[in-house]
C-alpha positions as CSV (number, residue, x, y, z in Angstrom):
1,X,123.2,123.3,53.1
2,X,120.8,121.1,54.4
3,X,117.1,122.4,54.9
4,X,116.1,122.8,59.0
5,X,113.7,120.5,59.9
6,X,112.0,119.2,63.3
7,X,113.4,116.5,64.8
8,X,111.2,114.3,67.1
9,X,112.1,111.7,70.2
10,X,110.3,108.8,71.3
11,X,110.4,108.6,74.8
12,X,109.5,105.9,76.6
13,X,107.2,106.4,79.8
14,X,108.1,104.1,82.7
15,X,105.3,103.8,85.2
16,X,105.7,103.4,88.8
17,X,101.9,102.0,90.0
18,X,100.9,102.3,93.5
19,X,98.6,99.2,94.4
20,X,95.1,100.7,94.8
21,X,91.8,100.1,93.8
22,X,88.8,102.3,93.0
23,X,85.2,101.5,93.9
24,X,82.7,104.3,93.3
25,X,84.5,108.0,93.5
26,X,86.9,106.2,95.9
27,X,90.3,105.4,95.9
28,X,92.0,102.4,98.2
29,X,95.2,101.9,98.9
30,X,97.2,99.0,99.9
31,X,98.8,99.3,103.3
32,X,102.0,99.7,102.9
33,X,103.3,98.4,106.2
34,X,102.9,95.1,105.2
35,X,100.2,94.1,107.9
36,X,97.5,92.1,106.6
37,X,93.7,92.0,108.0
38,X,93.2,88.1,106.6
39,X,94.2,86.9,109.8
40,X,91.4,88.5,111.5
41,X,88.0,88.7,109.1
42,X,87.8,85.2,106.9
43,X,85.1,85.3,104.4
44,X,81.8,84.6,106.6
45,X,82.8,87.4,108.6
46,X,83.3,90.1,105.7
47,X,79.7,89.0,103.9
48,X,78.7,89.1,100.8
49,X,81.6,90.8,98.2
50,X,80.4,94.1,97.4
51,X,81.9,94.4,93.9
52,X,84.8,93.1,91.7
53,X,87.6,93.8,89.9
54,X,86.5,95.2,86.7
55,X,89.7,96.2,85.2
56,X,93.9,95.5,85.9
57,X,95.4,98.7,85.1
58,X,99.3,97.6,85.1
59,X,100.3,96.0,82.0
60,X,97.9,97.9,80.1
61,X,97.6,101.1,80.7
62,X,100.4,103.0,79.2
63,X,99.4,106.6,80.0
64,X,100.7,108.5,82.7
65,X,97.8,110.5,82.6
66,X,95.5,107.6,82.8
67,X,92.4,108.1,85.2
68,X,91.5,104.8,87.1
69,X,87.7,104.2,87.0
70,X,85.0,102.2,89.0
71,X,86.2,98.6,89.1
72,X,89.6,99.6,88.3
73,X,92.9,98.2,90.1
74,X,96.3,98.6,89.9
75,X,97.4,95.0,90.4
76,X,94.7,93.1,91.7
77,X,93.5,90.4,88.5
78,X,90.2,91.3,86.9
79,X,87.4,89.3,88.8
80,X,88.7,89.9,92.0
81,X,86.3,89.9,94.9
82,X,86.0,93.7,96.6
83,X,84.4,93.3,100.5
């Protein structure tokens, strides 16, 4: 008879990202309703950018667990202005 032994399953984790950014201790998140405010501040109206994207999340980040950070976003490409 065969000794008992553990057994162990790789699961795969599949992530379902939310498009939001975090600047400081704050989380932003995309509106969903598919408005946009582009048609109504153009860049001389929004100033200076206040930050950018440090960090794109998806495609990297394989922990469900994973804490986003300051400069981090979900979608948006690293270098991304922030107004």
């Amino acid at each position: 008879m065969p000794a008992a032994g553990l057994v162990f399953a790789l699961q795969r984790t599949q992530i379902d990202w939310v498009n939001v950014i975090q600047v400081g201790s704050t989380q932003i998140r995309r509106d969903t309703t598919g408005h946009s405010l582009r048609p109504f501040f153009g860049r001389a109206t929004l100033g200076p950018a206040y930050s950018h994207i440090k960090f794109k999340v998806s495609g990297k980040v394989c922990d469900p667990n994973y804490r986003l950070k300051d400069g981090d976003a979900v979608l948006l490409e690293l270098g991304t202005p922030i107004y």
